[in-house]
N, C-alpha and C positions, 0 to 999 in steps of 0.2 A: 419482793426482790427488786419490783421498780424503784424505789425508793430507796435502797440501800444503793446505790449505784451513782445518787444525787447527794453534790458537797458544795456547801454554803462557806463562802467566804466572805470579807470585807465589809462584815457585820449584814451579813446576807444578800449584799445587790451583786454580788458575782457567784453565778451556779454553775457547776463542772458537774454534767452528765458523763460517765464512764461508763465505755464501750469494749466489750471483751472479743473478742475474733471469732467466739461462737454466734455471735448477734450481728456480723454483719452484714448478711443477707438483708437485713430489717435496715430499711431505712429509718434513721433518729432524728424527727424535725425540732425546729428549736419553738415551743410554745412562746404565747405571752406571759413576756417576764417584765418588771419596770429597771431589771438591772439590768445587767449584763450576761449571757448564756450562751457557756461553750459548748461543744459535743468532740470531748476526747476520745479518740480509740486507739487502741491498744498500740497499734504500731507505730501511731505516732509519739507514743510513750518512750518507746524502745529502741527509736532510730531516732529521734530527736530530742530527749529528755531535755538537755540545758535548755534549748530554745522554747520549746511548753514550760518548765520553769521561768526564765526569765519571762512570758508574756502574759503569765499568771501572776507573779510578783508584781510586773506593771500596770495590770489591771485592777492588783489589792495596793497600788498607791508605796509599795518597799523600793519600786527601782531608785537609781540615783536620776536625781532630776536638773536637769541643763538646759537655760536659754538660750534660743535661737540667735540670740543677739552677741551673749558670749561666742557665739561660731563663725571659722572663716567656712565661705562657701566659694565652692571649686570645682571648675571641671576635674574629672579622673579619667583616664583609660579603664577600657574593657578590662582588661586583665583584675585591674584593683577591682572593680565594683565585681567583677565576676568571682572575686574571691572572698569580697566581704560579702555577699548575697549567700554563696555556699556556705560560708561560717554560722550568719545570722538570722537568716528568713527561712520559717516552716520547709516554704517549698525550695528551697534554693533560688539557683542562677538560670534564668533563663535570657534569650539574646535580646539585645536591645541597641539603639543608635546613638543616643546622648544621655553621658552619665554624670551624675552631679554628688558631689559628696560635703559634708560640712565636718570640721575639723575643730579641734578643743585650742581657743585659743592660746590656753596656758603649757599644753606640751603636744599640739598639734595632731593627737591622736583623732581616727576616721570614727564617728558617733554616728553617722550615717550616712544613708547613700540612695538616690534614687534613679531611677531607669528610666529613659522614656524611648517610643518605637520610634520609627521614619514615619512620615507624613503619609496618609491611602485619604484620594478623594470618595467623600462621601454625599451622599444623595438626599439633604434638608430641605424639607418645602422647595423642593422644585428646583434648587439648584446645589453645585457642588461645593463643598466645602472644607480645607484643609483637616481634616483628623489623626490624632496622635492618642495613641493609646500607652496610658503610665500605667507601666509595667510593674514597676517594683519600689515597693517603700522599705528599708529597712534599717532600723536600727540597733545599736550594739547589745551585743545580751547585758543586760541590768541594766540599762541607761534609757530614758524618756529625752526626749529632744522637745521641748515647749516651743509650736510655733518654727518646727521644722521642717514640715511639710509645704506648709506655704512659702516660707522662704525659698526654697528651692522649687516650688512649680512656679512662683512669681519669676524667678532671673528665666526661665523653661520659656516661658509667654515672652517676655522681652528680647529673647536672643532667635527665636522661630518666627514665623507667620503663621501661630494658633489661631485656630478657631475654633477648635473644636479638642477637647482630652475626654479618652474613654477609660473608665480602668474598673477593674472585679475586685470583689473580693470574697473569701471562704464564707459561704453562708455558715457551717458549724462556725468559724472563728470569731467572724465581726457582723456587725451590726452598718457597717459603712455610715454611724453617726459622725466620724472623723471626716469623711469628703462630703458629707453633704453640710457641714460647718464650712466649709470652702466654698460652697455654691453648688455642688453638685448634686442632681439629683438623682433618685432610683428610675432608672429606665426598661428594667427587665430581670429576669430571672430565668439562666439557662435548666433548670429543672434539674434531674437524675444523674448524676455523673459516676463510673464505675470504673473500677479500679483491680487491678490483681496486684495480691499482696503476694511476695514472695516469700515462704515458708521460712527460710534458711537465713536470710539477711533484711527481712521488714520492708524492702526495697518499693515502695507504689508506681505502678504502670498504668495509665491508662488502657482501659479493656477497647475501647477504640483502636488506641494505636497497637494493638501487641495481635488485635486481628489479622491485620494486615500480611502479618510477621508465621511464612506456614508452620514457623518449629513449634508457636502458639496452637497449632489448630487442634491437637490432640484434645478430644471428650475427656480424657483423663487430667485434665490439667488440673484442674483447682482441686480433684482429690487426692492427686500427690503430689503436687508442687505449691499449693498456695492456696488460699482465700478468696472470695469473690467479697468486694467493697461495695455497699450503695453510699451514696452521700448525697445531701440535699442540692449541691451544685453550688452555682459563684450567683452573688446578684451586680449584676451590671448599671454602673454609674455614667449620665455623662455630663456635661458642662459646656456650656458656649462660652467662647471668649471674642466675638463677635466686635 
């Protein structure tokens, strides 16, 4: 049964572990692999399909592929990157302070869009240090952006007083070989992260935050409202620009 759950693609260095909502009390860590290796589960099947489509297709090499160079890059307001992050990224929109987006020269359309937080002092060998944490990368369902990441954290460092960017990403999703091609390195790993899935609409909550929340508190909750999620958590990247 393990094995029937594992699907090779792009002549095998991309492997898609499938996750059914009866297993996911079971944490699914990602083994060594020399490709690439997701760990899909159900609900993000089924509330997100295009978007796991489209980052499946990009990682078997079908998206349409656009240089960085072909792109104008531009600040955007909240509103737009809050709207293309809900359309385009797993996780959505979440808030951020400066947003940057790169545009198709040829008919101006948004190919991507990235986030970054306000500045919090941080405590590096003994003294403080401007930190910014890049929130959000996302680009358009089917389209790869070459060299679009760094264009846009590049204008990020020139327009701030960086010195420091921190940013996660989905341990089932990514491998963060993408930011540490930028200079960043792995600095940690939040561990266990859990989730309640909602029964009726796929919906992910953090089991943190819905604590909090007394209409959560009912014993009964995951066995008639929903799922309990484990997942391996986010590994955390950071970067000096010193």
């Amino acid at each position: 049964m393990e094995n029937e759950s594992l699907f090779y693609l792009n002549k095998g260095m991309l492997c898609i572990k499938l996750v059914p909502l009866e297993d996911y009390s079971i944490i699914h860590y990602t083994p060594d692999f020399t490709g690439r290796y997701i760990i899909l589960h159900q609900d993000r099947w089924v509330d997100r399909r295009d978007i796991v489509k489209s980052i499946i297709m990009g990682l078997s090499g079908k998206n349409r592929v656009i240089y960085a160079r072909n792109t104008i890059l531009e600040k955007i307001n909240r509103d737009v990157a809050a709207q293309f992050h809900s359309t385009h990224h797993l996780i959505g929109y979440t808030k951020a302070k400066f947003n940057y987006g790169l545009r198709d020269v040829s008919d101006n359309s948004l190919l991507a869009v990235s986030s970054f937080s306000s500045s919090r002092k941080m405590l590096r060998s003994g003294r403080y240090v401007n930190s910014y944490e890049w929130v959000r990368y996302t680009s358009a369902l089917g389209f790869r952006v070459v060299g679009g990441m760094s264009k846009m954290l590049s204008l990020f460092l020139k327009e701030q007083n960086v010195e420091e960017v921190m940013t996660y990403c989905d341990a089932d999703w990514s491998n963060g070989k993408s930011y540490e091609s930028m200079g960043f390195s792995l600095e940690s790993k939040t561990g266990e992260i859990e989730y309640f899935i909602d029964k009726l609409t796929y919906q992910r909550t953090s089991l943190k935050k819905i604590r909090r929340d007394e209409k959560f508190n009912s014993p009964d909750l995951f066995k008639h409202n929903g799922y309990l999620l484990r997942t391996q958590g986010n590994l955390k990247f950071i970067a000096s620009f010193e």
